[in-house]
C-alpha positions in Angstrom: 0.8 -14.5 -63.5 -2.9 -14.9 -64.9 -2.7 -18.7 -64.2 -2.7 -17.8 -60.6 -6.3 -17.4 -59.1 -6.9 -14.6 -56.5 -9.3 -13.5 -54.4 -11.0 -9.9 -55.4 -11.3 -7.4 -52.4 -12.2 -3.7 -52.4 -9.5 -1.8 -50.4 -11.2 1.8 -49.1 -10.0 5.1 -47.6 -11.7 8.0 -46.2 -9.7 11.3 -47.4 -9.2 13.5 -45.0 -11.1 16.8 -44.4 -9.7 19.6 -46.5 -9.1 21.7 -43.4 -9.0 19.2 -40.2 -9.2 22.5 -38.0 -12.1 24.3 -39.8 -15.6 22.1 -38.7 -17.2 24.0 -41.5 -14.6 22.5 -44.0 -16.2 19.6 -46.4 -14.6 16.3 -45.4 -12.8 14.4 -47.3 -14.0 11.8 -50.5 -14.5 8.0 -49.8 -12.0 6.2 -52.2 -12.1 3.0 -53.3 -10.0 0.3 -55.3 -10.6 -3.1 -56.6 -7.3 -5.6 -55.8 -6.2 -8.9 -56.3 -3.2 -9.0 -54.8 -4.1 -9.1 -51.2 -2.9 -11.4 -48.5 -2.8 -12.5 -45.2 0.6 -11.5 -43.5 0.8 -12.8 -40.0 -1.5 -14.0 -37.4 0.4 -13.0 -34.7 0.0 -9.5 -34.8 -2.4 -9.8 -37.7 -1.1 -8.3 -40.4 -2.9 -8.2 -44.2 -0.8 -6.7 -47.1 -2.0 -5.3 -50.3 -0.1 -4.3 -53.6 -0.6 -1.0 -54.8 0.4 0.4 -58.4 2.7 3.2 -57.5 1.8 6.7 -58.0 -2.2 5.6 -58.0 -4.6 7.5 -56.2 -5.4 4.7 -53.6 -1.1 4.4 -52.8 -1.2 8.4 -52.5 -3.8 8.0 -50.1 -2.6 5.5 -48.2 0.4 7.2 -47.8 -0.7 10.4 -46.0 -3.7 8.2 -44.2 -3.1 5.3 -42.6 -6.5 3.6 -41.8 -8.1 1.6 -44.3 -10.4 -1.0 -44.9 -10.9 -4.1 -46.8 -14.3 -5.7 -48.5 -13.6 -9.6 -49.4 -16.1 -9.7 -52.2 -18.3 -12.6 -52.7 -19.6 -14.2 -56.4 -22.6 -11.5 -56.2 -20.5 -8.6 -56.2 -18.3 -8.6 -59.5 -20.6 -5.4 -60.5 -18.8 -3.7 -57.7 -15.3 -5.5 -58.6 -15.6 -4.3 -62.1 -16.6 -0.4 -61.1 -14.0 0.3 -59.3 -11.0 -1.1 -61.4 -12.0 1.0 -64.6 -9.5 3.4 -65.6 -10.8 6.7 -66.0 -13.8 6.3 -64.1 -15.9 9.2 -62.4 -15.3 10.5 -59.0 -15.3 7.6 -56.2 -18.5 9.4 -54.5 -21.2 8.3 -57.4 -19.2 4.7 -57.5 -20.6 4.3 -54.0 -23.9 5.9 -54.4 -25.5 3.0 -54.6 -23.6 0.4 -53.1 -24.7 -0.4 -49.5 -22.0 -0.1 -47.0 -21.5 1.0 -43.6 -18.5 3.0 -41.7 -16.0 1.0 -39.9 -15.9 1.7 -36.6 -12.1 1.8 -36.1 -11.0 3.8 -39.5 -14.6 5.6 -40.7 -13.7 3.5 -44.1 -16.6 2.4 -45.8 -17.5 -1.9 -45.4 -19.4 -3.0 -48.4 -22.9 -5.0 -47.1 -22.8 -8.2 -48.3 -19.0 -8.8 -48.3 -17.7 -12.3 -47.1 -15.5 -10.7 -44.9 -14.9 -7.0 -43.8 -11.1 -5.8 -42.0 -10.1 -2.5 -41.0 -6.7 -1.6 -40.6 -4.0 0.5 -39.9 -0.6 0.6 -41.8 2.2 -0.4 -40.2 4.9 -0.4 -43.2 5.2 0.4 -46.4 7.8 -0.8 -49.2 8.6 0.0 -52.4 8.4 -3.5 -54.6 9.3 -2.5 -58.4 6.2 0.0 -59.7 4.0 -1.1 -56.8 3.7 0.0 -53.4 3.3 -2.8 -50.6 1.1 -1.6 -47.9 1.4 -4.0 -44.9 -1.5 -3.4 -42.2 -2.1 -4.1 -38.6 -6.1 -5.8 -38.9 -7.5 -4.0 -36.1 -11.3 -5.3 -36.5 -12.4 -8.5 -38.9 -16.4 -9.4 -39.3 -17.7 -11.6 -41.4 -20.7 -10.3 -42.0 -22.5 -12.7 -44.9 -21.7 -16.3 -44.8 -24.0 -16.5 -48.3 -22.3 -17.3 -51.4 -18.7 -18.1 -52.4 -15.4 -16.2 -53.1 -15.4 -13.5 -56.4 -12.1 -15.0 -57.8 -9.9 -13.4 -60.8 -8.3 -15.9 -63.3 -6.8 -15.1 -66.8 -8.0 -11.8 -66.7 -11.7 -12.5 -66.1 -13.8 -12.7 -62.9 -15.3 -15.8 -62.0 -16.5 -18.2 -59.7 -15.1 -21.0 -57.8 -16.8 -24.7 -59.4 
């Protein structure tokens, strides 16, 4: 499968608060996780579907929390591809220190600026596929909020570019 080219997205969360009743109670951590296998579903509804290793924090997440976003990364942005695939990385909330992003609307995920195209969704089903998790979700706002650049692809294990 590393002879097939993908597209590289960053799929996000916002935990929820520790106590959802308490508005003293520190909310929860944003979360993030690079993918490649991520797809367009349907266009009527719009559904999106992303393949999550099962077990990992993001498909624990996205179990108990069903809004989520999605960041289609551009050529620029492999920095932010390669931060958040590393295996035993620090805690999610100094991975987007610096990264500009702003809050989707619909699901309070973070939208990284500069993306090619941004989607927030909502899961609508979820099936077990071998050791991965396929989250299928309902796209309930798209943008496209940079037109610059061109796709961050993934191809025999390396990032690259399309040309």
């Amino acid at each position: 499968m590393s002879r097939l080219a993908a597209g590289v997205v960053l799929v996000t969360a916002q935990e929820p608060p520790l106590d959802p009743d308490d508005p003293t109670a520190p909310g929860g951590e944003d979360v993030g996780m690079t993918a490649t296998a991520f797809m367009s579903v349907s266009l009527d509804p719009p559904l999106v579907l992303v393949s999550l290793r099962e077990g990992s924090r993001m498909d624990d997440l996205l179990d108990e929390q069903p809004l989520w976003a999605v960041s289609v990364l551009s050529e620029s942005q492999r920095h932010i591809a390669g931060r958040f695939a590393m295996k035993g990385r620090i805690s999610d909330r100094l991975l987007f220190e610096d990264i500009p992003y702003v809050r989707g609307e619909a699901t309070g995920a973070p939208l990284v600026g500069g993306a090619l195209a941004t989607l927030e969704c909502r899961t609508e089903q979820r099936v077990r596929a071998g050791d991965h998790t396929l989250v299928i979700g309902r796209v309930l706002t798209a943008g496209v909020p940079s037109a610059d650049g061109g796709p961050l692809t993934y191809f025999r294990g390396r990032y690259r570019q399309l040309g």
